[in-house]
N, C-alpha and C positions, 0 to 999 in steps of 0.2 A: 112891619118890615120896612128898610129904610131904603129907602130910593135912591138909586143911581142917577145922576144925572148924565143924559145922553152923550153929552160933550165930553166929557171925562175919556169917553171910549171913543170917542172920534180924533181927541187930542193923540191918546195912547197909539193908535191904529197911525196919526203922520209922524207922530215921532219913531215907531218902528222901523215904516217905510223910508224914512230921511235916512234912519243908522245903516241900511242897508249897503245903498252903494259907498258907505266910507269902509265899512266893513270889509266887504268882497273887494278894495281898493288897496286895504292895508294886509289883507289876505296873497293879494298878483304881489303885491311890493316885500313881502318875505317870501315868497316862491322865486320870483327873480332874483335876488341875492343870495339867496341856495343856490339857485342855477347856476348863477357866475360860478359860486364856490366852488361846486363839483366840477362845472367845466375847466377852474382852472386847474384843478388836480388831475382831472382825468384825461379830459379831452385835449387841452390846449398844446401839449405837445407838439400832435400830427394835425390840427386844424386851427389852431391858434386861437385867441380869446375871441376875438372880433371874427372868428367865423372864416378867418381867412386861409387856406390851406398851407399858401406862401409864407403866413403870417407864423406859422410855425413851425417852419423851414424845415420840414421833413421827405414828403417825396409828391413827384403830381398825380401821384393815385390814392393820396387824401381828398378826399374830397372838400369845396367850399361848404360852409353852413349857416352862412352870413344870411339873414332872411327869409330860411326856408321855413314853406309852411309848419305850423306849430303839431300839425295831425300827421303832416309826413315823416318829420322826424321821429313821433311816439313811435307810430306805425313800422318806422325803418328799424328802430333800436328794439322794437319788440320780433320781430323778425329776425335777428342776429340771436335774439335772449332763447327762442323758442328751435332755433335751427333751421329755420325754411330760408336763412340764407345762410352761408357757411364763412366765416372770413377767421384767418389766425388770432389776430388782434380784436377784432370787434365783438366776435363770437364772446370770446371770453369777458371781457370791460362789461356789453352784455349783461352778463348772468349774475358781474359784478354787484354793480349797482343795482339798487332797489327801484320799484315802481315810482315811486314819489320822487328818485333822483331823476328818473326818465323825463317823466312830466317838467321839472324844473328845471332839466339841461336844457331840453327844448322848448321848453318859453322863453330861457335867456338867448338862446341862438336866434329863434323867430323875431324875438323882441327890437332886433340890431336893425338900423337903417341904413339903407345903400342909395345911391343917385349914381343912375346911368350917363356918362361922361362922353362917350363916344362909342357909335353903333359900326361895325369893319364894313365896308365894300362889299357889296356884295359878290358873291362869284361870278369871274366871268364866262359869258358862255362862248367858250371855244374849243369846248371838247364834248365829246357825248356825254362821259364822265358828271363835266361839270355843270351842264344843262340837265344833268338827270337829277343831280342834289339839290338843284336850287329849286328845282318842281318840289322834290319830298320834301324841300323844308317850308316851302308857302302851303302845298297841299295839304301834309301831312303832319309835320311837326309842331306849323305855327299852330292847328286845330288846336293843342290844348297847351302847347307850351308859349305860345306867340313868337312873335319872331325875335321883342328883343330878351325871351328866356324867360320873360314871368308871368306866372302862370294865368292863362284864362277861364273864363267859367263858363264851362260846357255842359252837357247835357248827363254826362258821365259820372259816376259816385268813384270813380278810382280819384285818390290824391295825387293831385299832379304836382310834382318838383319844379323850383327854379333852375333854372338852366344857367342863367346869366351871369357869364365871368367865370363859368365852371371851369374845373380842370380839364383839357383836352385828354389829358392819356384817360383820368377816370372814364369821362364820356365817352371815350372809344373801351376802354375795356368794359362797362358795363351794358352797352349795345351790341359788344360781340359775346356779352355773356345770356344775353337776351335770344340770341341769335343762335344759340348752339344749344338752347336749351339746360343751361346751367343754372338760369335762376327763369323760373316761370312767371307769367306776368299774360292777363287777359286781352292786354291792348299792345303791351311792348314786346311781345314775342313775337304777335303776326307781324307786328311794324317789321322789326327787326332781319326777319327772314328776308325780306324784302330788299334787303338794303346789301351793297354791293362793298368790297373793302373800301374802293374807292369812296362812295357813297357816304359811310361812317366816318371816315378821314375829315373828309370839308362838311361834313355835320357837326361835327365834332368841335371842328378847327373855327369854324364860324363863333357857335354860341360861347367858347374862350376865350374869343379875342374880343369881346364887348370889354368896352372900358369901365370900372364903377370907381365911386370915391364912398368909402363907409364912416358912418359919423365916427367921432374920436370915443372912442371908450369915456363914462365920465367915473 
């Protein structure tokens, strides 16, 4: 019987390992350019390519998606697909698009780079109102969203959203939809209850008014 020489298999064994990460590299790099793809057919519309809500100029209850985590997005658009959140437009694009389109919109949105520009003033405190928002948002809000909107790592397994440079109308319509019990949520509903109109207003108005600058498309 004819012998193997040991090396033979030690060589086989680094060449495999080396092919690996070019592999799973040229794997992200056509997942990303699918992504783009679909998001420019589907999504770019109402959220525009770069993720920007403004960016395509539809209404401020698009939401931004410039940078948001890559499991919240799945996690969001699987939700609209399955009905545990309900929305005209989204429900339906949803159930559209297939899983693998899911996965690769939301890698190309996640994948987008933003740089915070400018952080607003904070509220002043001269009213009860506004002494009470600026407590919820050090107390309560920076806990997992931080203060300037992206996201920190808590102790928590819920995926936490970037806030930063969000649209203000969405973030008040989806804190009073938190609020009333419309869309259920383990951490944002009891937030929510909590929070006064006033309250939502300059929470709201705060994390939209962060200034960002997001890399140029290439």
């Amino acid at each position: 019987m004819k012998t193997v020489n040991p090396l033979f298999f030690l060589c086989l064994m680094l060449i495999t390992v080396g092919a690996q990460p070019a592999a799973v590299a040229a794997d992200t790099k056509q997942q990303l350019l699918a992504g783009r793809l679909k998001a420019d057919q589907v999504c770019a519309n109402c959220h525009g390519l770069d993720g920007s809500a403004a960016g395509g100029g539809n209404s401020a209850m698009s939401p931004s998606l410039t940078a948001q985590p890559r499991a919240y997005l799945v996690a969001r658009l699987n939700d609209y697909r399955v009905g545990k959140i309900e929305h005209p437009q989204m429900t339906l694009i949803a159930r559209m698009i297939s899983e693998q389109d899911i996965e690769n919109v939301a890698l190309w949105y996640s994948s987008l780079k933003m740089r915070i520009t400018a952080m607003p003033p904070e509220p002043e405190i001269t009213t009860q109102g506004a002494n009470a928002a600026t407590d919820k948002l050090r107390q309560v809000c920076a806990t997992c969203h931080g203060m300037d909107g992206r996201a920190v790592l808590t102790t928590s397994p819920e995926i936490v959203p970037r806030l930063t440079a969000q649209q203000q109308g969405y973030l008040v319509a989806r804190l009073e939809d938190y609020r009333s019990g419309k869309i259920q949520h383990p951490l944002m509903s009891a937030v929510a209850k909590n929070l006064s109109d006033q309250e939502i207003q300059l929470l709201a108005g705060w994390y939209s008014s962060i200034e960002i600058e997001v890399d140029k498309l290439e």
